[in-house]
C-alpha positions as a LaTeX table, in Angstrom:
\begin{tabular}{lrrr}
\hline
Residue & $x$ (\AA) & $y$ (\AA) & $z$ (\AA) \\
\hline
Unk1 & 50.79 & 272.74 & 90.60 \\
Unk2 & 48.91 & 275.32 & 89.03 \\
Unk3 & 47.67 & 273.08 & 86.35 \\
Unk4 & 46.18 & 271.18 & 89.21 \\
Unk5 & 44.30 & 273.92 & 90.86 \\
Unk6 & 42.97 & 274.34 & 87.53 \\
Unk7 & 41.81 & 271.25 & 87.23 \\
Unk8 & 40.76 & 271.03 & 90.76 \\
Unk9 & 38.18 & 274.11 & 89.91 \\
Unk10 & 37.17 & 273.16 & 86.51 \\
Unk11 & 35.94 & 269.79 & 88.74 \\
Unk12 & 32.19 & 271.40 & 89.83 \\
Unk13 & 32.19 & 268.52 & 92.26 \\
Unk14 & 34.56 & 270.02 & 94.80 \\
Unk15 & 32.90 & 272.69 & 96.79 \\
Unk16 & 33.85 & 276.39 & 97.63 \\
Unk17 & 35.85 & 275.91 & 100.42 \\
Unk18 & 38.24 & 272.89 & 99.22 \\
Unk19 & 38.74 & 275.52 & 96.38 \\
Unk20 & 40.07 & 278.53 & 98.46 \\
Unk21 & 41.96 & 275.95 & 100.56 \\
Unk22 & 43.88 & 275.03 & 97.44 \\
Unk23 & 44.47 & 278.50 & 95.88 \\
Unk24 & 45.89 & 279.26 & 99.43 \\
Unk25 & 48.43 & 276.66 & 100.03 \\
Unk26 & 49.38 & 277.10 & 96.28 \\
Unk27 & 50.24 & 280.94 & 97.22 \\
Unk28 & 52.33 & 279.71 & 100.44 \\
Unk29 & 54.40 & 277.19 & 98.06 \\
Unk30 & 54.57 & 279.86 & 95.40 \\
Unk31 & 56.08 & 282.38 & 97.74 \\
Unk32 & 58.62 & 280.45 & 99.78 \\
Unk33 & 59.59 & 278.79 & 96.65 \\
Unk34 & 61.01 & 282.11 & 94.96 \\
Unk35 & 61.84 & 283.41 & 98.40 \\
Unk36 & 64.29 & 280.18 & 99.74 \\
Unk37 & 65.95 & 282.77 & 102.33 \\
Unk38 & 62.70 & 282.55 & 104.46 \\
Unk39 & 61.60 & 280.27 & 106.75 \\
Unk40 & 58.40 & 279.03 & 108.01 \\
Unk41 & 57.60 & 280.37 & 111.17 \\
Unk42 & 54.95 & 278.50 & 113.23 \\
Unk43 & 52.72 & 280.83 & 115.75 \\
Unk44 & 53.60 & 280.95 & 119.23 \\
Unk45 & 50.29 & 280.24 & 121.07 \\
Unk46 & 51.39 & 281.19 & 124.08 \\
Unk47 & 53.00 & 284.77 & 122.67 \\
Unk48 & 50.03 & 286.38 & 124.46 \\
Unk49 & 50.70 & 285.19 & 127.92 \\
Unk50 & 54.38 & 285.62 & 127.52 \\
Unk51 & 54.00 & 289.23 & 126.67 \\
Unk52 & 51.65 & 289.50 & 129.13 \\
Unk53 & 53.16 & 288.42 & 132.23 \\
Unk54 & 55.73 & 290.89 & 131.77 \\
Unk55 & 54.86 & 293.24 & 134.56 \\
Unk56 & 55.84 & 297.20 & 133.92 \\
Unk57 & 57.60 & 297.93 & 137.03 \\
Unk58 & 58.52 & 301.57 & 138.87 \\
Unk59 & 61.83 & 301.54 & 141.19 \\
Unk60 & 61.44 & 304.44 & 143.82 \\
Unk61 & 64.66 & 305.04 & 146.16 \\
Unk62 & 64.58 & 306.92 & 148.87 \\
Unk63 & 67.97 & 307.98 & 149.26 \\
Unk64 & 67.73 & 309.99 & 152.56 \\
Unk65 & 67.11 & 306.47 & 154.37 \\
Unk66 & 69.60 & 304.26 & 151.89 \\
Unk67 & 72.25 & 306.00 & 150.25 \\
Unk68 & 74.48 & 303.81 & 148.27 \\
Unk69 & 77.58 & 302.81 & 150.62 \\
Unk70 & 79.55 & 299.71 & 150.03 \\
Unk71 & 79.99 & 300.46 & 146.08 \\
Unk72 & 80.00 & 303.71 & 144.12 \\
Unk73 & 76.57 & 305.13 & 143.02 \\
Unk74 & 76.56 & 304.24 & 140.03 \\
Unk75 & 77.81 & 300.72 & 139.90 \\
Unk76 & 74.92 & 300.35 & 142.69 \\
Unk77 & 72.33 & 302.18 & 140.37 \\
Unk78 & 73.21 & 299.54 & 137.30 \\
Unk79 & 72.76 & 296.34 & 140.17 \\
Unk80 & 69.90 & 297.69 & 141.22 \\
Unk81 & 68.70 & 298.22 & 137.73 \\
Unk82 & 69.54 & 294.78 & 136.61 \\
Unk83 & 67.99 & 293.06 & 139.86 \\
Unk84 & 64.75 & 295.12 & 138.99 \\
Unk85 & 64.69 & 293.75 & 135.69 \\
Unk86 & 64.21 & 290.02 & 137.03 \\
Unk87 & 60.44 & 291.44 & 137.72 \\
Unk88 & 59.67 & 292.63 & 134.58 \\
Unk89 & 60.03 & 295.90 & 132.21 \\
Unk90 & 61.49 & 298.87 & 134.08 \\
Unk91 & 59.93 & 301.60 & 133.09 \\
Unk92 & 60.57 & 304.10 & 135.89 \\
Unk93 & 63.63 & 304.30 & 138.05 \\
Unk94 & 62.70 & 307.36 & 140.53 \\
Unk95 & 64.86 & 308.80 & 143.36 \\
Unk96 & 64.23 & 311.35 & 145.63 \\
Unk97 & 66.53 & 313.19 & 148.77 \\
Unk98 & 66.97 & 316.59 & 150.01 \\
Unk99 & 70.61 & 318.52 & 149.35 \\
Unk100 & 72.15 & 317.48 & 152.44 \\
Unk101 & 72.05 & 314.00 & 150.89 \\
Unk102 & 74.03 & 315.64 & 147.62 \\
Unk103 & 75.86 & 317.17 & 149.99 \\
Unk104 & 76.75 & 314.26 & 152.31 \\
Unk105 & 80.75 & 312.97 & 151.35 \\
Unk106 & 80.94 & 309.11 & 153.19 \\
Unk107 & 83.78 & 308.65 & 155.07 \\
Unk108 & 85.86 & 305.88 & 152.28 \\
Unk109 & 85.75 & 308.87 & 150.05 \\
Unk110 & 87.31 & 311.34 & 152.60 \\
Unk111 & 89.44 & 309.12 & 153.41 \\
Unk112 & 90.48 & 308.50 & 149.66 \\
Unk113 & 90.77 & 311.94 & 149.01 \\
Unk114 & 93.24 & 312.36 & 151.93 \\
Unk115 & 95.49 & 309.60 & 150.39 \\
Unk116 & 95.10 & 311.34 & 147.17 \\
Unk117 & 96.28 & 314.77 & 148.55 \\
Unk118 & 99.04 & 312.92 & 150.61 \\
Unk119 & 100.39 & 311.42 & 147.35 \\
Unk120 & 100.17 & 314.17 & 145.25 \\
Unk121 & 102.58 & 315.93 & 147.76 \\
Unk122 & 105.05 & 313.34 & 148.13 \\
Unk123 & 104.96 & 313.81 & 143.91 \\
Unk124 & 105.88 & 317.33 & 143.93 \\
Unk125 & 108.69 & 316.76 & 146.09 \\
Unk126 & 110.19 & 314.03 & 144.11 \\
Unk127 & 110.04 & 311.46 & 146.84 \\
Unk128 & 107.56 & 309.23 & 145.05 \\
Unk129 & 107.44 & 308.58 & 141.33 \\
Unk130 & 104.58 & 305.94 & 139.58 \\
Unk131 & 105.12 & 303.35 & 137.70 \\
Unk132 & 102.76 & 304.33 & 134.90 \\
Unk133 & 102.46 & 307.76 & 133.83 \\
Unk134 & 99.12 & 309.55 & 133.93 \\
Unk135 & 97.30 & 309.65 & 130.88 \\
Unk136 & 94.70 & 312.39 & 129.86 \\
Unk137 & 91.77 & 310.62 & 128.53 \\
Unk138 & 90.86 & 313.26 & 126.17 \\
Unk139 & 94.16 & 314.24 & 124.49 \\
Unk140 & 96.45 & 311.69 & 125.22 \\
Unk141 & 99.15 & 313.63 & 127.14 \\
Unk142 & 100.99 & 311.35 & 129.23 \\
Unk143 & 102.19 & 313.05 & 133.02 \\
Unk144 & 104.05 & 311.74 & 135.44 \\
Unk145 & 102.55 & 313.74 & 138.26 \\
Unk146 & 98.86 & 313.75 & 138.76 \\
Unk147 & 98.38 & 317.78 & 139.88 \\
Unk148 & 100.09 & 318.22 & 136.33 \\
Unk149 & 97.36 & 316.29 & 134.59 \\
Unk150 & 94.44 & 318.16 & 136.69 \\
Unk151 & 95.78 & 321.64 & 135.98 \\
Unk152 & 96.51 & 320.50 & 132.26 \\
Unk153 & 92.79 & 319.36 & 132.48 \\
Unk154 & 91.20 & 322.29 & 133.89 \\
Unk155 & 93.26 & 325.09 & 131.85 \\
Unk156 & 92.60 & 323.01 & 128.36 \\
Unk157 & 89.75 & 321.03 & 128.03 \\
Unk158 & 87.54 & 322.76 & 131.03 \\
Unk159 & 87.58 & 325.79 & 128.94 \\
Unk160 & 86.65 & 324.34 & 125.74 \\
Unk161 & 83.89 & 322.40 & 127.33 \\
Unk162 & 82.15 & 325.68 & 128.70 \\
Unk163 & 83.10 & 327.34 & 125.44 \\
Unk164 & 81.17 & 324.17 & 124.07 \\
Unk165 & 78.14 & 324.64 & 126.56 \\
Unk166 & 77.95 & 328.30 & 126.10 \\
Unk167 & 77.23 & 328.14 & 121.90 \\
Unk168 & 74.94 & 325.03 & 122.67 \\
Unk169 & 72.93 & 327.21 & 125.27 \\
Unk170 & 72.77 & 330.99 & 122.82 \\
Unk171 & 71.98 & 329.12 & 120.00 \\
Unk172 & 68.25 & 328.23 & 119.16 \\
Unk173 & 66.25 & 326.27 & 116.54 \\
Unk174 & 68.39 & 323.61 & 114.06 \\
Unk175 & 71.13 & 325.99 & 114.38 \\
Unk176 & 71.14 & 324.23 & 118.20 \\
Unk177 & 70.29 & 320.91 & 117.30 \\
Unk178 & 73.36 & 321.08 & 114.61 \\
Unk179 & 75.91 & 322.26 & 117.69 \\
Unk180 & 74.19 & 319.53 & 119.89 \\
Unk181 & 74.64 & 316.86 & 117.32 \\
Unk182 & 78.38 & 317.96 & 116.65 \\
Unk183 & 79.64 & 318.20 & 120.13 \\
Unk184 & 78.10 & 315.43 & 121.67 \\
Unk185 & 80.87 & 312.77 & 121.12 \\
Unk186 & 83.44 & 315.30 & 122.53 \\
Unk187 & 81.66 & 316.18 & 125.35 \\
Unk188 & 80.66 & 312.55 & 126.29 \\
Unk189 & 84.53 & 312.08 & 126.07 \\
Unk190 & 84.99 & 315.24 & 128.38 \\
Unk191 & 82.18 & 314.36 & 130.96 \\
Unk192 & 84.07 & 310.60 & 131.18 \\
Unk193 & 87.42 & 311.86 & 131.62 \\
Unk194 & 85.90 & 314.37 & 134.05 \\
Unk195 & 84.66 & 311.72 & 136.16 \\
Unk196 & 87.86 & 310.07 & 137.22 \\
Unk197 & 90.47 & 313.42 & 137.08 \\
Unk198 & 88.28 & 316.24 & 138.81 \\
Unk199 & 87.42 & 316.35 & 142.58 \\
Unk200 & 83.03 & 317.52 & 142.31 \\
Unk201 & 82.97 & 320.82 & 144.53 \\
Unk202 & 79.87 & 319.63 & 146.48 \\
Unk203 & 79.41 & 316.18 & 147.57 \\
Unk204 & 80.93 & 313.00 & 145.57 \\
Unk205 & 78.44 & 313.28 & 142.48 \\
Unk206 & 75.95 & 310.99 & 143.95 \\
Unk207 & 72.93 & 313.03 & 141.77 \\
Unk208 & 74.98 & 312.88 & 138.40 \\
Unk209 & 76.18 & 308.96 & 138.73 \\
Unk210 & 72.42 & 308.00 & 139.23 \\
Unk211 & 71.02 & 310.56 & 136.45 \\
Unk212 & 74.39 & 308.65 & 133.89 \\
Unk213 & 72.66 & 304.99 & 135.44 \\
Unk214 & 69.31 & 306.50 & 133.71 \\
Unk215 & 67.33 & 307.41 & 137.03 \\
Unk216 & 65.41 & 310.52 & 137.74 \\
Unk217 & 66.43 & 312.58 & 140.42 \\
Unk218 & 64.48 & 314.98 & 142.02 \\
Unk219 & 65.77 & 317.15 & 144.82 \\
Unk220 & 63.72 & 318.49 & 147.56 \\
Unk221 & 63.94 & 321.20 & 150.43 \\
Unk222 & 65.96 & 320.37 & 153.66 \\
Unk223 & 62.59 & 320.53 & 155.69 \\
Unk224 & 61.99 & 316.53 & 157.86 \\
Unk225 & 60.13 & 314.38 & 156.06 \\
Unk226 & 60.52 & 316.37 & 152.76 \\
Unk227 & 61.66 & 313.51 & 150.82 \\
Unk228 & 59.60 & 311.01 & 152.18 \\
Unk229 & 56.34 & 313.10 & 151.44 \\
Unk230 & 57.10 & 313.83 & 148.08 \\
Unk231 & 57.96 & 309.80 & 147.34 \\
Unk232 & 55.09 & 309.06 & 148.70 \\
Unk233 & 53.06 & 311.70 & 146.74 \\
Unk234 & 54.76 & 310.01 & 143.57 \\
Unk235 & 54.14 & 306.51 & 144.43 \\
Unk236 & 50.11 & 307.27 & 144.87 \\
Unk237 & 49.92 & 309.52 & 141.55 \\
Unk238 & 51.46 & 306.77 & 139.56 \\
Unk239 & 49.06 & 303.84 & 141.29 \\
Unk240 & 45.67 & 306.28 & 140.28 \\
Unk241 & 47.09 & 306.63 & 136.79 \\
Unk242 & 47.55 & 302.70 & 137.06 \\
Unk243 & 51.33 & 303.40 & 135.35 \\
Unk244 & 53.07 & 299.98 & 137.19 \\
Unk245 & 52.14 & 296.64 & 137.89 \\
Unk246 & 55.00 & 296.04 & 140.23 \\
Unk247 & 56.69 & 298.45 & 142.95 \\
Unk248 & 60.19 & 298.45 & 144.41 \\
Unk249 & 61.00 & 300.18 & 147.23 \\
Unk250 & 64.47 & 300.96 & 148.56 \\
Unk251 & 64.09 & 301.93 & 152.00 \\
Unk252 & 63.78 & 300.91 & 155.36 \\
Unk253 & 61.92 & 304.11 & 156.71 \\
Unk254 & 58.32 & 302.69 & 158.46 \\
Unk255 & 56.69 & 305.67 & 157.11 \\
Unk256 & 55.96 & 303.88 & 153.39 \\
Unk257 & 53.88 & 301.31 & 155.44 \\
Unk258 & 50.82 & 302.75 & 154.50 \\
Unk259 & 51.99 & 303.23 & 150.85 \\
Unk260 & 52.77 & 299.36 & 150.97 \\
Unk261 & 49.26 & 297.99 & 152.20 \\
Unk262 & 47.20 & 300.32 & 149.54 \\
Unk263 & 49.46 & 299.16 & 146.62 \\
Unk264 & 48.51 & 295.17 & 147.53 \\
Unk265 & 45.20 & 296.14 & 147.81 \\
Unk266 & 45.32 & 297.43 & 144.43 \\
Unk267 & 46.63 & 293.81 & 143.34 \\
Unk268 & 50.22 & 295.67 & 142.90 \\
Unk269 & 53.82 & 293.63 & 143.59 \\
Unk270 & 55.37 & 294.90 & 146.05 \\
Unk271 & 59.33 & 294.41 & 146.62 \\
Unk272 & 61.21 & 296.22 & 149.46 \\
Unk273 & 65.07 & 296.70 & 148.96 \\
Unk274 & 66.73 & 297.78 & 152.70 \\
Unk275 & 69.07 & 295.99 & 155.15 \\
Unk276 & 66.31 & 295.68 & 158.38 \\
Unk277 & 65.34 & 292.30 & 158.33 \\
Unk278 & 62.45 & 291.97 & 160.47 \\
Unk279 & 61.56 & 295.52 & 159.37 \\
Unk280 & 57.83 & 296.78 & 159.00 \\
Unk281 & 58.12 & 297.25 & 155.27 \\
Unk282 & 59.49 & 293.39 & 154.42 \\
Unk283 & 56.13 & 292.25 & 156.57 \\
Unk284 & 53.99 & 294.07 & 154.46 \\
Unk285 & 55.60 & 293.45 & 150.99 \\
Unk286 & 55.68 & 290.52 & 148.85 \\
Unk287 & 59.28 & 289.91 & 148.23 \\
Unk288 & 62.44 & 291.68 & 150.37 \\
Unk289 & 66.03 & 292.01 & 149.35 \\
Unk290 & 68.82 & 293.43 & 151.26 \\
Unk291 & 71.58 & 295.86 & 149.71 \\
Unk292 & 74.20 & 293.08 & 149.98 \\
Unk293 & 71.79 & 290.78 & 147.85 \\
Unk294 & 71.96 & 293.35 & 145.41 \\
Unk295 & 74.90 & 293.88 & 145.22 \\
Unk296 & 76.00 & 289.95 & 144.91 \\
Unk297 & 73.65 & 289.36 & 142.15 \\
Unk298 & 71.70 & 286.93 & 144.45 \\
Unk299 & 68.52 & 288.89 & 144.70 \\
Unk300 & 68.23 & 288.49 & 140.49 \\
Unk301 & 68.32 & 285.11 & 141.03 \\
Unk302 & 65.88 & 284.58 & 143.64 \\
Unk303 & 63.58 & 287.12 & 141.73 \\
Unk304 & 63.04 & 284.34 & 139.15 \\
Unk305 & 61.67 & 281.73 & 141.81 \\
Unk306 & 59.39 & 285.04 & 142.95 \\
Unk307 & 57.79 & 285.94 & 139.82 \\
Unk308 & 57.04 & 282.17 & 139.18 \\
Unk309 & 55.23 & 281.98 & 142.64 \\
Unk310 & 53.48 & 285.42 & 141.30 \\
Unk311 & 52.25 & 283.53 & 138.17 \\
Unk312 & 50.97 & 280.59 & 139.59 \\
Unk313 & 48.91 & 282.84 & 142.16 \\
Unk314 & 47.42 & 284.72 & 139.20 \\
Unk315 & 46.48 & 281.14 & 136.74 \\
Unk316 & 44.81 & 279.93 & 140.48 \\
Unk317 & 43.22 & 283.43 & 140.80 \\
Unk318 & 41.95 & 283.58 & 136.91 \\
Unk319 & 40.32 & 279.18 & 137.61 \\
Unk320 & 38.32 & 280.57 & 140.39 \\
Unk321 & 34.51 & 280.63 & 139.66 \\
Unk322 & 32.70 & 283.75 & 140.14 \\
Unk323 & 28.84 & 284.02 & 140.28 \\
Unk324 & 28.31 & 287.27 & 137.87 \\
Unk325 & 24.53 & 287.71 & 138.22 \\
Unk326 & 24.14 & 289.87 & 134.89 \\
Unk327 & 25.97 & 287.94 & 132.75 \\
Unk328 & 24.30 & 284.78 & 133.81 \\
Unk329 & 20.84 & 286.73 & 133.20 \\
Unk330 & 22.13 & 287.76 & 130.01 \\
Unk331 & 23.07 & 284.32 & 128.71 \\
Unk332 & 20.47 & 282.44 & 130.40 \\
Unk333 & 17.30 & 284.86 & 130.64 \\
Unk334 & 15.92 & 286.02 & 133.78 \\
Unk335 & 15.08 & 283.14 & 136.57 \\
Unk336 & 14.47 & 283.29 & 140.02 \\
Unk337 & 13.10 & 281.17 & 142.62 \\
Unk338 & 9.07 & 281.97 & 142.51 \\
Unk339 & 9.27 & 280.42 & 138.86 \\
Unk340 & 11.19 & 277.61 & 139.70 \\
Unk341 & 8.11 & 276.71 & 142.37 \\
Unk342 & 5.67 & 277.30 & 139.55 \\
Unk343 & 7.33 & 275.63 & 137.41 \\
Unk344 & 7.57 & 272.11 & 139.88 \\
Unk345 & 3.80 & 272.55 & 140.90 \\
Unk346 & 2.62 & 272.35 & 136.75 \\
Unk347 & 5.24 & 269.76 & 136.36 \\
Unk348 & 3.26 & 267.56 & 139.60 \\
Unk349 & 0.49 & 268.49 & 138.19 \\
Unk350 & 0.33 & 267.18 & 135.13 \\
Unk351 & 1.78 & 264.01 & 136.10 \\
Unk352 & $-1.06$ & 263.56 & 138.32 \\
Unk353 & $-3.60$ & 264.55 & 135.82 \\
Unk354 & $-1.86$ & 261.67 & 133.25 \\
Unk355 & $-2.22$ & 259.02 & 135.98 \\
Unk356 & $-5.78$ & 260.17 & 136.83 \\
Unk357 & $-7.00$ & 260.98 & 133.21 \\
Unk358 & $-9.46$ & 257.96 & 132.10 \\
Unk359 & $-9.10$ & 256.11 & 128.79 \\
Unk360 & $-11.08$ & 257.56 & 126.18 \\
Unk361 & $-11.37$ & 254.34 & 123.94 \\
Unk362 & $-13.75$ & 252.52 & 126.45 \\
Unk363 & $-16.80$ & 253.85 & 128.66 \\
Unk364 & $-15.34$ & 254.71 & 132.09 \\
Unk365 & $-17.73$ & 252.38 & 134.10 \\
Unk366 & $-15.59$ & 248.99 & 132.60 \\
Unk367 & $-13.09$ & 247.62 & 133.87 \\
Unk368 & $-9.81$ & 246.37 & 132.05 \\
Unk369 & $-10.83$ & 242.72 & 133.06 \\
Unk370 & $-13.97$ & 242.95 & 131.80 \\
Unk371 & $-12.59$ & 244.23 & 127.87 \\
Unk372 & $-9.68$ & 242.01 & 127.59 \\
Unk373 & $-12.58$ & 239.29 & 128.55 \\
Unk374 & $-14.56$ & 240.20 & 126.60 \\
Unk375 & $-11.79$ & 240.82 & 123.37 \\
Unk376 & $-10.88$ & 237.02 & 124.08 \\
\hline
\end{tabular}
């Protein structure tokens, strides 16, 4: 091969550019040859439009209006999630209530807590005995009586997580980041074990299941419209700073209505998540959902149909024809309509001069008769 470049170049027929064409296909062969692990990879031409039709999209809940109810918070955080992800890269996932809302216990979980309590009871008294023994999740102690395994809990590992906390929180500098980076597997096992063996003292731990699903929670003061005023605060902020090409909402207060209209004038998606179906918010948005969709996994599937119906309306939106006056100027030089008129009276006027102008070859008194007469 190389002996035929050579001779290729040493040919002063062949011109510059068959030259570098050679030397470059002989550098391709040369390096997947010695490198038989790699493949050719042929350019995606549509990688651009791929990349860019995925739309950076903001989830904002409002959970004063729609608290999570059927499922537990966090199992409806992840649906939500993966529903929002049908619609392109989530980038934010934003939720805002006042403390009653942290507050607020729903009525399944009082109601399981009761049980609990009940059973626990008939446990001490030795009417009731499980099947399966309870099992701490961060030793491995098994206990056949569930206030045995929270008290074990609390006087154990409790203490050695705040002992944990406390060093974490005195120390400062890499001395910190060393104590971080050394307790964080136990305390990940702690906070998971936590979860399903301690009763939370205030609420159900709606905040901490949606902060574990990766939201951000802020929490405002207990004053009306609090929440909804600082949502809406957030949503505008983000739209001037142009951070999302696609909103979700999840509520079904009529106050975001506004909110709504200025985000589609903007040329911003707009999906509403709430259980009102002829509500004001799903006749102002692009695409609506209800909880239960969510939940099901139905609204991820419809989202797919949605975003196509969203691409097609940009593609028609980019054909359109626009009459740009400067560019056209630009490209074409200036024109208008005063030199188009001036420039159709010299063109009539020199046609009518070339049908009036005489012939110069022959005096202008003869006639053609007369010289083809008088040339036969």
């Amino acid at each position: 091969m190389v002996t035929l470049v050579r001779s290729c170049v040493s040919d002063r027929r062949l011109d510059s550019s068959t030259i570098r064409t050679l030397t470059a296909v002989v550098r391709i062969i040369r390096h997947y040859h010695f490198n038989s692990n790699q493949t050719l990879k042929t350019p995606d031409p549509f990688a651009s439009v791929h990349s860019a039709a995925r739309n950076i999209v903001a989830v904002f809940w409002d959970l004063d209006n729609k608290p999570p109810r059927s499922v537990s918070p966090f199992d409806a955080a992840i649906r939500l999630k993966k529903a929002s992800e049908s619609f392109g890269a989530v980038r934010y996932k934003i939720a805002y209530a006042n403390q009653h809302s942290f507050d607020y216990v729903p009525p399944e979980i009082r109601i399981h807590r009761r049980d609990r309590k009940a059973l626990n009871q008939l446990e001490n008294k030795g009417v009731v005995k499980p099947v399966d023994p309870y099992i701490c999740r961060v030793c491995g102690r098994k206990f056949y009586n569930n206030e045995k395994l929270v008290n074990h809990f609390k006087q154990i590992h409790e203490c050695e997580h705040k002992k944990r906390v406390s060093q974490i929180e005195s120390a400062k500098g890499s001395q910190r980041v060393k104590l971080v980076g050394k307790y964080s597997m136990k305390m990940e096992k702690y906070n998971n074990a936590a979860r399903d063996i301690l009763t939370p003292k205030v609420g159900y731990g709606l905040g901490d299941e949606l902060k574990r699903a990766g939201y951000w929670v802020s929490v405002v003061s207990n004053k009306p419209q609090a929440a909804d005023i600082a949502l809406r605060n957030h949503m505008v902020d983000m739209m001037d700073r142009r951070q999302m090409e696609c909103l979700i909402l999840v509520s079904d207060d009529s106050d975001f209505v506004e909110v709504l209209k200025e985000a589609r004038l903007r040329c911003l998606k707009t999906v509403v998540v709430g259980d009102s179906n002829d509500g004001a918010l799903k006749r102002v948005s692009d695409a609506a959902f209800s909880w239960q969709e969510i939940i099901m996994g139905k609204a991820k599937k419809e989202a797919v149909s949605v975003v196509g119906r969203w691409k097609d309306g940009d593609i028609l939106k980019r054909l359109e024809w626009t009459y740009n006056y400067e560019r056209e100027r630009k490209l074409y030089g200036s024109y208008s309509e005063d030199d188009d008129d001036q420039n159709d009276d010299l063109d009539v006027s020199n046609l009518i001069s070339d049908e009036i102008k005489p012939d110069q070859s022959s005096a202008w008194w003869k006639l053609e008769s007369d010289s083809d007469a008088a040339s036969s």
